[in-house]
C-alpha positions in Angstrom: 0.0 0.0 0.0 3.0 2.6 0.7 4.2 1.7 -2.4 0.9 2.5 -4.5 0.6 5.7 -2.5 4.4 6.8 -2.9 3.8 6.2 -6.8 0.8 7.8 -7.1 2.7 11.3 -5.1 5.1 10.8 -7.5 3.3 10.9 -10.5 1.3 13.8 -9.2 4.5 15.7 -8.5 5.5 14.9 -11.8 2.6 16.1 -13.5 2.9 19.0 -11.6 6.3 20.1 -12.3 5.3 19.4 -15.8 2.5 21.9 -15.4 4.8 24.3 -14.2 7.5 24.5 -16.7 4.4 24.9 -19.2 3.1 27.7 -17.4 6.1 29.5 -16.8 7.1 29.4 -20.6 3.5 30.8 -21.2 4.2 33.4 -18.3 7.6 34.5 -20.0 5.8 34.6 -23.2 2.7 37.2 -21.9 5.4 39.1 -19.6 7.3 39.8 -23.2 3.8 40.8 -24.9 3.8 43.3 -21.6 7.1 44.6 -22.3 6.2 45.1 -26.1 2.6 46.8 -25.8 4.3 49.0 -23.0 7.0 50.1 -25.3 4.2 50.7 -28.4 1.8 52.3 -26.3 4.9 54.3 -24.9 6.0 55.3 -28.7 2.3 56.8 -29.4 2.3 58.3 -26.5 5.6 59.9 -27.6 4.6 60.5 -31.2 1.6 62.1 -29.9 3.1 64.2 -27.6 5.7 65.4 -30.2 2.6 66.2 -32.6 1.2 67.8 -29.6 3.9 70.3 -29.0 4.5 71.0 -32.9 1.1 72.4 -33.3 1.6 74.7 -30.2 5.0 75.8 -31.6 2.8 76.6 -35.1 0.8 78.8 -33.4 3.4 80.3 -31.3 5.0 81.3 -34.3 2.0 82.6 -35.8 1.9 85.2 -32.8 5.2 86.1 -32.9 6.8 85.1 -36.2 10.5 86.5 -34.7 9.8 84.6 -31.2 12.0 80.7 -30.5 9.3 78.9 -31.2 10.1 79.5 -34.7 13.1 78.1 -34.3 12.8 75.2 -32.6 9.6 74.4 -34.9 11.7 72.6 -37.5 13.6 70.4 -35.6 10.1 69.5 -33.3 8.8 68.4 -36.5 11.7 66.1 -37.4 11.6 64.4 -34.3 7.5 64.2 -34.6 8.4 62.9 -37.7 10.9 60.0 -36.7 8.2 59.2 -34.0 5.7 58.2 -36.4 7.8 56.5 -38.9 8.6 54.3 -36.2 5.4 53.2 -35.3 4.9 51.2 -38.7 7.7 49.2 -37.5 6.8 48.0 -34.3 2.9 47.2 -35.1 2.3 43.4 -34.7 -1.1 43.8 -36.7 -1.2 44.5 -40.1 -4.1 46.7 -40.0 -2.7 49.0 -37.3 1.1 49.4 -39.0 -1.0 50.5 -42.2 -3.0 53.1 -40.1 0.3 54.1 -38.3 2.1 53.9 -42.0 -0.5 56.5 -42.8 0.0 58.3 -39.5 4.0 59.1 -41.1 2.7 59.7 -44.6 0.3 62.6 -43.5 3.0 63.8 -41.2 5.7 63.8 -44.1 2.9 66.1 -46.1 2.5 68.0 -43.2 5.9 68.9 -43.3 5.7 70.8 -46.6 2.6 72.8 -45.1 4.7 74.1 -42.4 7.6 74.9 -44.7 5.1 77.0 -46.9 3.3 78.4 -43.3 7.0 79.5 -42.1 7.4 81.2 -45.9 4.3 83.2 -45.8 5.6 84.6 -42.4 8.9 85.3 -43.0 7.7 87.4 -46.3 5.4 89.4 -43.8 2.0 88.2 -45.1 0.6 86.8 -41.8 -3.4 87.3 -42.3 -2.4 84.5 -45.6 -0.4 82.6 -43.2 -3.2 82.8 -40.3 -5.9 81.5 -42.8 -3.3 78.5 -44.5 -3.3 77.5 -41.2 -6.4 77.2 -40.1 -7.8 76.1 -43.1 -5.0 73.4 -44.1 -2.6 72.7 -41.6 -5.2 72.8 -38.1 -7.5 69.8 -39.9 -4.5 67.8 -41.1 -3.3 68.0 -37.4 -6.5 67.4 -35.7 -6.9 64.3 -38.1 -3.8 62.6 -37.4 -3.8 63.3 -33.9 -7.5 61.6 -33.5 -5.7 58.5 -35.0 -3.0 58.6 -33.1 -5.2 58.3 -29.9 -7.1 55.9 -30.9 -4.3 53.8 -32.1 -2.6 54.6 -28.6 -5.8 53.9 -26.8 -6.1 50.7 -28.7 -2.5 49.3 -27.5 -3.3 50.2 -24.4 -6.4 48.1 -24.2 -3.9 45.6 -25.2 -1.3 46.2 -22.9 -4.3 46.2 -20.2 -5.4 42.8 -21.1 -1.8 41.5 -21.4 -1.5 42.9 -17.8 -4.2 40.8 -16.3 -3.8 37.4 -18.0 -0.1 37.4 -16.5 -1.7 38.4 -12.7 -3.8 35.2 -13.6 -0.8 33.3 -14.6 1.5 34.2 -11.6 -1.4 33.5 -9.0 -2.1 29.8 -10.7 1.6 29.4 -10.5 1.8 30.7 -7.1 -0.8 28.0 -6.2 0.8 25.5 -8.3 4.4 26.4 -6.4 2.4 25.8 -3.1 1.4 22.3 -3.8 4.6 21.3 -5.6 5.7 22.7 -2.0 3.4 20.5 0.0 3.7 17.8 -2.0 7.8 17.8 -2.1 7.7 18.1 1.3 5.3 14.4 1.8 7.8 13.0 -0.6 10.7 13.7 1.8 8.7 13.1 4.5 7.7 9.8 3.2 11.4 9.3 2.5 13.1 9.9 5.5 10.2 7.5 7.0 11.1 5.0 4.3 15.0 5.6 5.5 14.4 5.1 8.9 12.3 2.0 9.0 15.0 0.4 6.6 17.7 1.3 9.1 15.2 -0.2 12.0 14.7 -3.0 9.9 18.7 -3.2 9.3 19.5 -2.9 12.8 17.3 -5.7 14.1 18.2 -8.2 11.6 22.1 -7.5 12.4 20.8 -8.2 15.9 18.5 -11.6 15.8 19.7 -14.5 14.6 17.6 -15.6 11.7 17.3 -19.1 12.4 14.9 -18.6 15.9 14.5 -14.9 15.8 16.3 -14.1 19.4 18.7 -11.7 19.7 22.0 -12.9 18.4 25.5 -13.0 20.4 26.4 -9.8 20.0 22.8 -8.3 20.7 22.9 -10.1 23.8 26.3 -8.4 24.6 25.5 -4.7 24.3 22.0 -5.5 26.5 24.1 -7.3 29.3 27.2 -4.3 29.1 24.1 -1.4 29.7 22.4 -3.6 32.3 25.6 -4.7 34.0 26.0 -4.2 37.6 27.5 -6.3 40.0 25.1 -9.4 41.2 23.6 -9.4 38.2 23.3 -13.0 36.9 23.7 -14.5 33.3 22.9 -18.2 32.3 24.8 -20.0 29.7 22.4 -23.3 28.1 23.7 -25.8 26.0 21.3 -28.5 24.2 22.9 -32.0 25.3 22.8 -34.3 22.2 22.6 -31.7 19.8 25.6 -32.7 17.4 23.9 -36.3 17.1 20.9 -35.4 16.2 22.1 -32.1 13.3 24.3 -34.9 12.3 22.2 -38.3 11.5 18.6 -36.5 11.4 20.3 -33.8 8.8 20.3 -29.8 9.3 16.8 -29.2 8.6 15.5 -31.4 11.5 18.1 -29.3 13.3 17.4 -26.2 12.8 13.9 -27.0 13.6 15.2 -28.4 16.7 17.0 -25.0 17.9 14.0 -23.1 17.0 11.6 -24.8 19.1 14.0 -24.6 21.7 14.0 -20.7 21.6 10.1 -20.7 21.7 10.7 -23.1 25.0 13.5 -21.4 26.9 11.7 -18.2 26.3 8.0 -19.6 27.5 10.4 -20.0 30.9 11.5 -16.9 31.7 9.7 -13.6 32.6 9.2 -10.6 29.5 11.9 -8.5 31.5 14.6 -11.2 31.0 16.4 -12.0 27.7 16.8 -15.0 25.8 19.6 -15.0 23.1 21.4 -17.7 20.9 24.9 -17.1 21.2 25.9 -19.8 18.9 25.3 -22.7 17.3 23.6 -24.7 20.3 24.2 -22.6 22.7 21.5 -20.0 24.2 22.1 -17.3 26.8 19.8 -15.8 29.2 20.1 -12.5 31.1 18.6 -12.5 34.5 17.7 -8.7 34.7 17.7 -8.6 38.5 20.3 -9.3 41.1 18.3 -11.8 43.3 21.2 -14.7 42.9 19.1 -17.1 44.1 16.7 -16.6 41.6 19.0 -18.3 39.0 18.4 -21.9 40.9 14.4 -22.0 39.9 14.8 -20.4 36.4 17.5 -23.2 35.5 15.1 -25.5 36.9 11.7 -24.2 34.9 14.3 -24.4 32.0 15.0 -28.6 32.8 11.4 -28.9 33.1 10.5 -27.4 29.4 13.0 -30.0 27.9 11.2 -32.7 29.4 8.9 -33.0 26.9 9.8 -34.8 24.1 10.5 -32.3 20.6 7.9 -33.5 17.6 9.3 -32.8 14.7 7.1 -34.2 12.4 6.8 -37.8 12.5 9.9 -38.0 14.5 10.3 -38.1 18.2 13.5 -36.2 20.0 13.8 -36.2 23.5 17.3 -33.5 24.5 18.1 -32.5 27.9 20.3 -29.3 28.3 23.2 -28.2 30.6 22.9 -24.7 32.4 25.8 -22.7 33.3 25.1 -19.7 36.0 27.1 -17.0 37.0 26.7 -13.6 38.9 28.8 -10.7 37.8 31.4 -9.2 39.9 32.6 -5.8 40.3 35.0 -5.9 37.9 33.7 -8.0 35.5 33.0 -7.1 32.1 30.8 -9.2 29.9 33.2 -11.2 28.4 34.0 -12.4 31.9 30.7 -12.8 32.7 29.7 -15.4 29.6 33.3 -16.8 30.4 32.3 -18.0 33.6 28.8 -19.1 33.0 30.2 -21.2 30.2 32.9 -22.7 32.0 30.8 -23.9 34.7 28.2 -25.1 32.1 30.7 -27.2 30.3 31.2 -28.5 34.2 27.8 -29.3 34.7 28.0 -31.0 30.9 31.0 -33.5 32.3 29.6 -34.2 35.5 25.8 -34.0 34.3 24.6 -32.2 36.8 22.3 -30.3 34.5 22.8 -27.3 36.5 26.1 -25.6 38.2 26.8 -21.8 39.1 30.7 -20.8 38.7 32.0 -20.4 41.9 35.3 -18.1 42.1 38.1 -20.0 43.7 38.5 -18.6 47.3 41.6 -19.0 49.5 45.1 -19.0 48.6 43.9 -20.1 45.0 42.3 -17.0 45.0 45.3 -15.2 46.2 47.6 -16.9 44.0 45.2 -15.9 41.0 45.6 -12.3 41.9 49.0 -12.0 42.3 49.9 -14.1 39.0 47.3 -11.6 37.5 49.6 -8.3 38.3 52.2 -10.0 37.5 51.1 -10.5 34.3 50.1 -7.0 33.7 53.3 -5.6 35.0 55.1 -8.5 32.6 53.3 -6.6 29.2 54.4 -3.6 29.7 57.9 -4.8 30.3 59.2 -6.1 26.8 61.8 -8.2 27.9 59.4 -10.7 30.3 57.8 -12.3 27.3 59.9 -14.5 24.5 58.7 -17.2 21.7 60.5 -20.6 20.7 59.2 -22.1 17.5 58.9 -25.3 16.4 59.5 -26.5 13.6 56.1 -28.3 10.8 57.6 -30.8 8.8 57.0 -32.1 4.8 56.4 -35.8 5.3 57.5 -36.6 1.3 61.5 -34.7 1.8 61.6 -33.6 5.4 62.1 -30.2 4.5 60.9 -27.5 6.7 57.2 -26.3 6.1 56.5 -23.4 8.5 57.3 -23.1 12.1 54.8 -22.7 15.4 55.2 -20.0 17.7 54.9 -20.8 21.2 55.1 -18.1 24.2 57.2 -18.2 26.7 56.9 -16.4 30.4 60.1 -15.6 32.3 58.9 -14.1 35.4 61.9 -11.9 36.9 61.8 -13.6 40.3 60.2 -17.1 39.8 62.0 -17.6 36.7 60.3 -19.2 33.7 56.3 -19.8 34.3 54.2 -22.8 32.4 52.3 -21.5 29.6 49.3 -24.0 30.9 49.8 -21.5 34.6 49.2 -18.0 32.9 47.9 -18.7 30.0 44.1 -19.5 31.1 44.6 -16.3 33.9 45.1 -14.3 30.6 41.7 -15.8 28.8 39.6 -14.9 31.6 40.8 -11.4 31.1 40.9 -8.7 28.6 44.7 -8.5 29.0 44.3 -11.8 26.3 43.8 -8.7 23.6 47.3 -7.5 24.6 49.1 -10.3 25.3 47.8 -11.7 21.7 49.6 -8.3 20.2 52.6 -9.2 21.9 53.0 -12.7 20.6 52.1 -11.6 16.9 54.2 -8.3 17.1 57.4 -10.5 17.9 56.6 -13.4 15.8 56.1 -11.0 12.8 59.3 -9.0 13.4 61.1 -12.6 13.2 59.5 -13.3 10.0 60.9 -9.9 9.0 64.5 -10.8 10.1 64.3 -14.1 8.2 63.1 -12.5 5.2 66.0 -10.1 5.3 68.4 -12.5 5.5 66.7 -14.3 2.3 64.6 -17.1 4.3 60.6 -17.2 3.7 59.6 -19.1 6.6 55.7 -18.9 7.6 54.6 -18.5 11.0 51.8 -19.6 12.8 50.5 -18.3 16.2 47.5 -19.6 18.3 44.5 -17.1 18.9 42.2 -17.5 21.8 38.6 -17.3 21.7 37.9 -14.3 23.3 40.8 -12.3 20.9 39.6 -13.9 17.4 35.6 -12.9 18.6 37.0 -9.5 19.5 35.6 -7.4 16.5 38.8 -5.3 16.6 40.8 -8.2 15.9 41.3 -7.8 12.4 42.1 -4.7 12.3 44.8 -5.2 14.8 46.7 -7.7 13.0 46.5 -5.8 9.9 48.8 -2.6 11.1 50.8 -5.6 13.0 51.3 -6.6 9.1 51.3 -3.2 7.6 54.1 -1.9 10.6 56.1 -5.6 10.5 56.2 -5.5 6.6 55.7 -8.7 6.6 53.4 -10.2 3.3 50.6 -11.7 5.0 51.2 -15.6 3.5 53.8 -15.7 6.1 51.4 -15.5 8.9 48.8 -18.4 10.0 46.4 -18.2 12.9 45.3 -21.2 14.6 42.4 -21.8 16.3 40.4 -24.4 18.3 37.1 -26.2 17.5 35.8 -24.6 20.7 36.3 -21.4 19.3 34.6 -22.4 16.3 31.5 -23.5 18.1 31.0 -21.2 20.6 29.8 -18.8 17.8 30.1 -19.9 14.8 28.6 -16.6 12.3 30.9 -14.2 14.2 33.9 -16.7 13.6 33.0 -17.3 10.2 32.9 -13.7 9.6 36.3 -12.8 11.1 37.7 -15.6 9.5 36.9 -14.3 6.1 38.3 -10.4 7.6 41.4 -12.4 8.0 41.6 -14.2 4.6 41.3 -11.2 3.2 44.6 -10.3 4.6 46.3 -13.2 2.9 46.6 -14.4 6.5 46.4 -18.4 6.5 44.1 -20.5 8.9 44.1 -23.6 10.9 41.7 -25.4 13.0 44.1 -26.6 15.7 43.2 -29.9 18.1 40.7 -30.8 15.4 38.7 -34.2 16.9 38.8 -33.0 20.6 35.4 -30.3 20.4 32.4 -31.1 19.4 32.4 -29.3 15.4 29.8 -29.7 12.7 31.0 -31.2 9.6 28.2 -28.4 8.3 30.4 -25.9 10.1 33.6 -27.4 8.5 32.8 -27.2 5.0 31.7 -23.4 5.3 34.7 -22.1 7.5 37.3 -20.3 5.2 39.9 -22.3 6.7 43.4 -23.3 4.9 44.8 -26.2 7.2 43.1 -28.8 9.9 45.8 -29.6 12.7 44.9 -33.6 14.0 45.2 -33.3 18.0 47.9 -35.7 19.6 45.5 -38.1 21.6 44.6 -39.2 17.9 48.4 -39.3 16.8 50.5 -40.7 19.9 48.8 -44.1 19.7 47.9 -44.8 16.2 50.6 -47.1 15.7 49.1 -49.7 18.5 46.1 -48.2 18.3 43.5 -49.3 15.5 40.9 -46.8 15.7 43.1 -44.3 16.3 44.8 -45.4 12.7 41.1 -45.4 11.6 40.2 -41.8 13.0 43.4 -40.3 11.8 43.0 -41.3 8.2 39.2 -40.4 8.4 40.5 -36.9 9.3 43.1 -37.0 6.6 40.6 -37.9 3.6 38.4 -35.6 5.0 40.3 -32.5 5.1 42.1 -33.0 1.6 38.4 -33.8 0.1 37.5 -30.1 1.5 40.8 -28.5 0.0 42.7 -28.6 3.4 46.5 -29.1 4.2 46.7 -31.6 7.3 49.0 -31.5 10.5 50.0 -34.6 12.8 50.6 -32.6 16.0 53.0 -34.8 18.7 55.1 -37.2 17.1 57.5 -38.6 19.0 58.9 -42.0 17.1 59.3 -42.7 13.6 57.1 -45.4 13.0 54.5 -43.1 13.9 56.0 -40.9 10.8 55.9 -43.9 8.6 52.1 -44.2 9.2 51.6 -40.8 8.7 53.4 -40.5 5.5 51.7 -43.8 4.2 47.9 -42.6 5.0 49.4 -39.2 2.8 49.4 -36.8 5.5 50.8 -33.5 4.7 53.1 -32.4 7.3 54.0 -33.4 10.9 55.3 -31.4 14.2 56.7 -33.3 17.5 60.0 -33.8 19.3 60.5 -36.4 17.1 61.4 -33.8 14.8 62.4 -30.5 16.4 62.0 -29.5 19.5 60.2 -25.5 20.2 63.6 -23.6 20.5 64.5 -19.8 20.4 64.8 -18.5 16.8 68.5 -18.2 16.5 68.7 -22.4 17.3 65.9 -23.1 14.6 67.2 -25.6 12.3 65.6 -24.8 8.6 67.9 -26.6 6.8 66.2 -30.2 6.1 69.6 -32.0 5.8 69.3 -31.8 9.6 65.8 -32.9 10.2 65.8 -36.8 11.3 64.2 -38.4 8.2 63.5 -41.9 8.8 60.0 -42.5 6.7 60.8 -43.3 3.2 59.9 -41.4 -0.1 56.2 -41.6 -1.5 56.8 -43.0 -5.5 
């Protein structure tokens, strides 16, 4: 209906303007008829003013033949002359420039009158001259002065009428003007309302995910950073059973299933709380009170929704879910928040409890936390605390070096070197993750650069948590880390965990594909620990799958380690995908490897992570003990 009434104000306008331009052509068209009956009637009135004024200087000069008027009677009667010679000219109608032809012809013969008037006088006989006058030259006058009055008072008629039809003109285009106005002025109107409903419309599809219509992940952020206070309490749910079913049943049955599942976790809460998917099958819910207590019976309204059984058609489902819970600090931001409410959600998952709340660690843990903490902070701004040791990836078919790892190293000034598995989770749990990620690719980039200036391409790759890849700033980051480094962005590959994948997958698609654009290569590192879609895998712009080391260190012994290890191996070079063996330790485990046509392999058995000046690139000195593929 907007449409229709949009098109019809625009044909209107249309029409309008249209009118418009016509009128105002016609308008400049009478306003130039004005201007030339103002300048006829203006010439008669001349011409009959000069005739006017020659006949009084006649008879001045018959009262006083010796007097200036006889003087100046001549050269009046030129000009009265010239007047009506002109008028012929600037007639339009044919019958009024004969009349005002005959106007100058009778003037032209009045002309020899006078001469023989001005004779008579100068020879002295003025009672002739009195009666040539009056009986020849008064009537001529008198004639040609009646037709020039009625010639002038018939242009002015004319210009009269000229006059009023453009009054007429400029108040219909006055009126016209004033609806062209209006109406202009319901087209922007109409416009700027079209504008805003599109952005409206914009907005809240960027911010609901499409699939249930809740507010997405990152809807669901910027609600819980206005509402945040401290006590306030966020719930993290995860369907149990989910990847089975999206798996065997097929994605249609579901994304039916995650649907249905909005509509019920949603039916649980009240209308002041808010239910979101954060990803994949993961929902959050913000509790928008700070009654902690009050998270217990939501969580269990939420267990009792699941218990009925999901009909999807003819097919049954029965899903329970696990529910995370955890009450916000006063220093927590909301990336803290969801971090804790997923981690104990994932605890209730392994112990299925259904239901845990994250409970901070208290006592000297808690201490010890703290303190490692401002270490940590006081360790980034000191550029000497943190190093990297790379390790080297390994070609399978000539043992030549493929790319190296970078792996971060903490040596704390007093307690000496500290266990990447002791600081590195302190750092995840905090936004100091964003700067300690900087760090690690700032140095490992300005290695890159030193190799490339001493003629070596070597590629680096460097692990990115969760919370930095999901960080929308990310990619813009690590593209001034390139720009400033100078280092060509195939040199660079960022790793990252199923985990990450999963816990929202559209935002890590997305940032992925920021990445790519970079020339930046990508790995999925650990692949077979999480809990990935193969739907997932196949649409993630992802250049390498990394096969985690409880797969690797036993597939010698181990048949269906062998089996899941060459499953992951066809799989990834069936999607386009280099593969990595990460840990291995022995050679026959390199053999194996090599014969199921794995790519490349990393482990001690190889090269140990060492500081960049004892990195051994040349492949003479790599232990090759597999043989050569034929």
């Amino acid at each position: 209906m907007r449409r229709w009434i949009v098109g019809a104000l625009v044909v209107v306008l249309a029409l309008l303007s249209g009118s418009a331009v016509w009128d105002s052509r016609r308008h400049r068209q009478i306003t130039e008829d004005i201007i030339h009956a103002a300048g006829q009637v203006s010439a008669y009135q001349q011409a009959a003013y000069l005739s006017a004024r020659e006949m009084a200087l006649i008879e001045g000069a018959a009262n006083n033949p010796s007097g200036p008027e006889r003087e100046e009677l001549l050269d009046v009667d030129q000009q009265a002359y010239a007047a009506t010679m002109t008028l012929s000219g600037i007639d339009d109608e044919r019958a009024d420039a004969i009349e005002a032809g005959n106007i100058g012809q009778r003037q032209l013969n009045l002309r020899q009158e006078i001469i023989w008037y001005l004779q008579l006088l100068d020879r002295g006989e003025h009672t002739r001259a009195v009666t040539f006058l009056e009986g020849s030259i008064v009537p001529a006058y008198r004639r040609n002065m009646a037709q020039l009055q009625e010639l002038r008072d018939r242009h002015q008629d004319r210009y009269v009428l000229r006059a009023a039809e453009a009054r007429e003109d400029s108040q219909r285009l006055f009126w016209l003007s004033v609806i062209s106005l209006g109406l202009t002025v319901v087209m922007l109107g109409l416009f700027v309302w079209t504008l805003r409903a599109h952005r409206i419309r914009v907005e809240t599809l960027a911010a609901t995910d499409t699939l249930t219509g809740l507010p997405n992940r990152a809807a669901f952020t910027a609600h819980t950073q206005r509402a945040l206070t401290a006590g306030l309490t966020v719930l993290t749910v995860n369907i149990d059973g989910f990847r089975l079913v999206n798996d065997q049943l097929g994605p249609s049955i579901g994304d039916r299933l995650l649907a249905e599942a909005g509509w019920r976790l949603s039916g649980s809460v009240r209308d002041t709380d808010l239910v979101a998917r954060i990803g994949g099958d993961e929902f959050a819910i913000l509790l928008r009170d700070t009654d902690t207590e009050r998270a217990e019976i939501v969580a269990e309204r939420l267990r009792e929704a699941f218990d009925q059984p999901f009909q999807l058609g003819d097919l049954t489902v029965d899903l329970e879910i696990s529910i995370g819970a955890a009450t916000a600090a006063p220093d927590d931001d909301v990336s803290t928040l969801l971090g804790h409410a997923d981690s104990a959600m994932h605890e209730a998952k392994q112990q299925h409890e259904g239901f845990r709340r994250f409970a901070p660690h208290a006592g000297p843990d808690s201490a010890d936390r703290l303190s490692l903490l401002g270490d940590l902070r006081r360790g980034l701004d000191d550029p000497e605390q943190f190093t990297l040791h790379y390790q080297a990836k390994v070609r399978l078919d000539d043992g030549s070096v493929s790319s190296v790892e970078a792996l971060a190293r903490w040596h704390h000034p007093i307690k000496g070197p500290v266990s990447p598995g002791q600081f590195v989770p302190v750092l995840e749990s905090t936004s100091l993750i964003h700067r300690f990620t900087d760090r690690v690719l700032a140095i490992a980039l300005r290695q890159s650069r030193a190799w490339l200036d001493e003629g070596r391409r070597v590629a680096i790759a460097v692990n990115v948590s969760t919370r930095s890849l999901l960080d929308e700033t990310f990619p813009a980051r690590l593209a001034a880390l390139l720009e400033t480094s100078g280092v060509p962005g195939s040199l660079l590959c960022i790793e990252i965990t199923e985990y990450t994948v999963m816990s929202d997958p559209g935002t890590t698609i997305a940032a992925l594909h920021r990445i790519r654009e970079l020339g930046v290569k990508t790995s999925i590192d650990d692949f077979g620990t999480g809990y990935s879609s193969l739907a997932y895998l196949k649409l993630l712009p992802v250049d390498e799958l990394k096969i985690d080391r409880s797969f690797v260190a036993d597939m010698v012994t181990d048949p269906s380690s062998h089996a899941l290890v060459a499953s992951a191996v066809d799989l990834a070079h069936n999607l386009g995908l280099t593969v990595v063996a990460e840990g291995v330790e022995d050679a026959p485990t390199a053999e194996a490897l090599r014969e199921l046509h794995c790519d490349t392999a990393q482990g001690y058995f190889f090269a140990r992570p060492v500081p960049a000046e004892e990195v051994c690139l040349d492949p003479r000195s790599i232990p090759v003990t597999v043989g050569r593929s034929g």
